[in-house]
C-alpha positions in Angstrom: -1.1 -0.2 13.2 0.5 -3.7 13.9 4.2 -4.2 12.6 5.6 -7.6 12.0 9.5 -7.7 12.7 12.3 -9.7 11.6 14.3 -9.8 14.8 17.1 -11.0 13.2 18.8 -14.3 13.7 20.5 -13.9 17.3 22.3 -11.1 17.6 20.6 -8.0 19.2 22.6 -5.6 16.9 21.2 -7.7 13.8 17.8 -6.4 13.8 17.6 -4.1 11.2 17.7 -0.1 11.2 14.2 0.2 10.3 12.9 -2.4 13.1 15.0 -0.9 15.8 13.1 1.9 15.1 10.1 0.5 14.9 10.8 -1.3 18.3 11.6 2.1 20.1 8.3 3.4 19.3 6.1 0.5 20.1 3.2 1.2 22.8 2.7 -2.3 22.6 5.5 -5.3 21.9 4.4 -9.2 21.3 7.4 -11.2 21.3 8.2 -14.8 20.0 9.6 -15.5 23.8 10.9 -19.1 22.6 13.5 -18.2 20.4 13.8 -13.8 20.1 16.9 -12.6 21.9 15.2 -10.9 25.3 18.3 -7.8 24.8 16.3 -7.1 21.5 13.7 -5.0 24.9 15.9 -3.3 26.0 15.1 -0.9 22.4 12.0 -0.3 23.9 10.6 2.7 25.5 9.7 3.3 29.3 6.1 1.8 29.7 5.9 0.2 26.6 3.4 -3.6 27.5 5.3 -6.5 26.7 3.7 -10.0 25.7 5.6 -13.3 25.5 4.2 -15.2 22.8 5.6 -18.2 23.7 2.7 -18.7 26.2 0.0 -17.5 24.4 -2.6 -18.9 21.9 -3.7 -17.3 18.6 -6.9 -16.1 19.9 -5.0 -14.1 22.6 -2.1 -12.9 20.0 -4.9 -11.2 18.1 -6.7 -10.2 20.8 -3.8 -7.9 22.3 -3.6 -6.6 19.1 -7.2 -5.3 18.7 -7.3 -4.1 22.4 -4.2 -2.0 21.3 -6.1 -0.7 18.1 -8.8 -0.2 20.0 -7.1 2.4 22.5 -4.7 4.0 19.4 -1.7 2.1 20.4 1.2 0.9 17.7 2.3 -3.0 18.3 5.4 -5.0 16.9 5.0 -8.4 16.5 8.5 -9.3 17.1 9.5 -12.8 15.5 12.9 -14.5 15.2 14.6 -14.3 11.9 12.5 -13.5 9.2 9.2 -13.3 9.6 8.9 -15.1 6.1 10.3 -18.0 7.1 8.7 -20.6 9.7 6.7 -17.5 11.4 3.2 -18.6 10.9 2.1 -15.1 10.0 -0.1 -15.9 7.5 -2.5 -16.7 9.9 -2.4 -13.8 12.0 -2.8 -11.1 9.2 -5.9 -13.3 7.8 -7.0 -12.7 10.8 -6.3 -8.7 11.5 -7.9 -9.0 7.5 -11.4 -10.0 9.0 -10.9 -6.9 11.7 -10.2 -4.3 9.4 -6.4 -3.8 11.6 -3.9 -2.2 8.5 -0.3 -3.4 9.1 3.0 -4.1 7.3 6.2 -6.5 7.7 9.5 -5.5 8.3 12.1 -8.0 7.3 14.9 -9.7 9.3 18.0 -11.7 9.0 17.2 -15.2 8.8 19.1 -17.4 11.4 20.2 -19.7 7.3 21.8 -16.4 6.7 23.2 -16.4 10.3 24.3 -19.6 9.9 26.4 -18.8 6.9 28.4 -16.4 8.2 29.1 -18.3 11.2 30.3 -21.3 9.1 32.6 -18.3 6.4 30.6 -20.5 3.9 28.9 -19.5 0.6 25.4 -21.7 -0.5 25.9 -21.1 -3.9 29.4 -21.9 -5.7 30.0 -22.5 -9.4 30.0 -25.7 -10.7 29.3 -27.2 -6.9 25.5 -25.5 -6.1 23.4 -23.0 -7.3 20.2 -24.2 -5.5 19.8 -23.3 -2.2 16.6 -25.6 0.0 15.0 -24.5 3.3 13.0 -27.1 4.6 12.5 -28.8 7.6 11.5 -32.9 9.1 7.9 -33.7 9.3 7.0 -33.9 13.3 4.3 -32.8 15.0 3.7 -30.5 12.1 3.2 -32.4 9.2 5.2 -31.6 5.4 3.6 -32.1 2.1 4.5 -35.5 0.9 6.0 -34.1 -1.9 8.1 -32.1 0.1 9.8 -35.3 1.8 13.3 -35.0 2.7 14.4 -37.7 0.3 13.0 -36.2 -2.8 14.8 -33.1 -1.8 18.0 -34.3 -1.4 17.6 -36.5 -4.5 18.5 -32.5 -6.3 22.1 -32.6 -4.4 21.4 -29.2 -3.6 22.5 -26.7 -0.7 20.0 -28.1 1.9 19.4 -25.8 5.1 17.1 -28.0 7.5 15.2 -26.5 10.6 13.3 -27.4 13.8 14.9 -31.0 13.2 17.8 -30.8 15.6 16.0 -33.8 17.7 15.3 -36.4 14.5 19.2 -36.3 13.3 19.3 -40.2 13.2 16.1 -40.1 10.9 17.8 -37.0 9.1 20.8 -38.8 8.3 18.9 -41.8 6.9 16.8 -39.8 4.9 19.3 -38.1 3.7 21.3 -41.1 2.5 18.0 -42.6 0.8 17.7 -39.6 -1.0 21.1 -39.7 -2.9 23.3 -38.1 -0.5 26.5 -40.4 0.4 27.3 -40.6 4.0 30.7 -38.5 3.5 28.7 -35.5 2.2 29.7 -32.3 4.2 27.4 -31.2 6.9 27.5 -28.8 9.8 25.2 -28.1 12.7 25.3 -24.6 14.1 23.6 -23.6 17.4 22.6 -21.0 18.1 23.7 -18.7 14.7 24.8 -15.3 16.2 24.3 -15.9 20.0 26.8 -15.2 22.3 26.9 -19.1 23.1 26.9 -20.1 19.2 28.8 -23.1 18.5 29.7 -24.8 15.3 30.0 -28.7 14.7 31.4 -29.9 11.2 30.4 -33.3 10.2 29.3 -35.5 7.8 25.7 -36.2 6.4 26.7 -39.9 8.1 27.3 -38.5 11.7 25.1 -35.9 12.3 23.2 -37.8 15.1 26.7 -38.6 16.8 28.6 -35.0 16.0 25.1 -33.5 17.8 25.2 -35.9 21.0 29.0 -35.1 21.6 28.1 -31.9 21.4 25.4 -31.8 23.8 23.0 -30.4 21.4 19.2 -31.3 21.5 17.6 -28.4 19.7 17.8 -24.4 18.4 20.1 -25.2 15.8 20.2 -25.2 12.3 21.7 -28.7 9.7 23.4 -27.3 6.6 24.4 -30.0 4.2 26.1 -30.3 0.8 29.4 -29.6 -1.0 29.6 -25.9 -0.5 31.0 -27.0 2.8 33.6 -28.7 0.6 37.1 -28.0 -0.6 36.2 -28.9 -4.0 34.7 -25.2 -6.4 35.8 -23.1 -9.3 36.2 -19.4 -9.2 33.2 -17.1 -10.1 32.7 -16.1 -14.1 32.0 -12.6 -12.5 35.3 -11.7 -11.6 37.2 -13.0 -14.2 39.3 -11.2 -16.4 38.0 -12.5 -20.0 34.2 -12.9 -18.8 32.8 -8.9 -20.2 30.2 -7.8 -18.3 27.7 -4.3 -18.8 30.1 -2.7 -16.8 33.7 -3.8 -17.7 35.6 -5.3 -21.1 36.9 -8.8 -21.3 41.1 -9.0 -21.0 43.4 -11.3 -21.8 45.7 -10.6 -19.1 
């Protein structure tokens, strides 16, 4: 059996109760050695094998896998965040499809959620955004054309941008082309959760500079919109003349 894990965004007590588990009765752990918090091992048993990801190849991902199948072993497939999310799984369980290998995924917090939390913010606010986009700058991995950051930000949506920490001049240019005014609120946050996470608040106009003060070149996430603003109107929800299933409306 072969578990895919969500490690969580940072933290080594954000993994979830399930994949804590999960990791203490592994025989056999693959971990994504780039970005998974290396205390996240320490959940492991005595004499459990331990693989770092970061230098491998998919061919020798897979073929750990099957070698543990073979001898009756359990392996987690630790990756950072949620698997979901930028974890080119996919192609690893199309693979483990062809060999027959059964397995199952176990989410994780996502490092957007991290960053949320980190930043007190909300991604959705009435009357500001209800529209929340993960997406991230074409680089050595190309993105759909119709996936462009322009034609993204032409929505004025909540827009959560990875793997793009090193392109923040193009960023902010794209941005700006797409609709975006150079005063719109944005934030980088490094390392979400992490003992050493830092926040920088900016604008969608000095990104590039607010990152190079910072000393920033990479693991961090750009959040940009108006939910970073001042500007929102309270939630129908909670209102006292909005009825809902479980309470009357009042006029007081």
């Amino acid at each position: 059996m072969v578990h895919f894990v969500g490690a969580g965004s940072g933290a080594a007590d954000l993994i979830t109760l399930r994949g804590k588990k999960l990791l203490e009765e592994a025989d056999v752990v693959i971990y994504a050695g780039s970005l998974v918090n290396p205390e996240l091992l320490d959940y492991t048993q005595r004499g459990c094998e331990i693989h770092n990801s970061a230098v491998m190849t998919l061919n020798e991902v897979i073929n750990v896998m099957e070698k543990a199948e073979a001898d009756g072993k359990t392996t987690v497939r630790l990756h950072t965040g949620d698997p979901c999310v930028y974890g080119a799984i996919r192609e690893q369980m199309d693979r483990l499809d062809k060999l027959g290998i059964v397995y199952d995924v176990c989410p994780g917090v996502s490092s957007f959620c991290g960053a949320a939390a980190a930043l007190k913010a909300e991604y959705t606010l009435p009357d500001v955004s209800q529209t929340v986009i993960l997406t991230r700058m074409a680089g050595r991995t190309p993105v759909p054309d119709a996936e462009s950051i322009e034609s993204l930000a032409a929505h004025h949506a909540t827009m959560v941008i990875f793997l793009s920490t090193g392109m923040l001049e193009e960023l902010s240019e794209r941005l700006l082309k797409g609709g975006y005014s150079a005063e719109t609120p944005a934030a980088i946050v490094y390392k979400a959760t992490w003992a050493d996470e830092k926040i920088c608040r900016c604008t969608v106009g000095t990104l590039a500079e607010a990152a190079k003060a910072n000393g920033i070149t990479k693991t961090a996430l750009i959040t940009v919109g108006d939910f970073l603003g001042d500007v929102r109107s309270l939630s129908k929800l909670y209102s006292a003349d909005f009825e809902t299933g479980f309470r009357k409306a009042s006029q007081w």
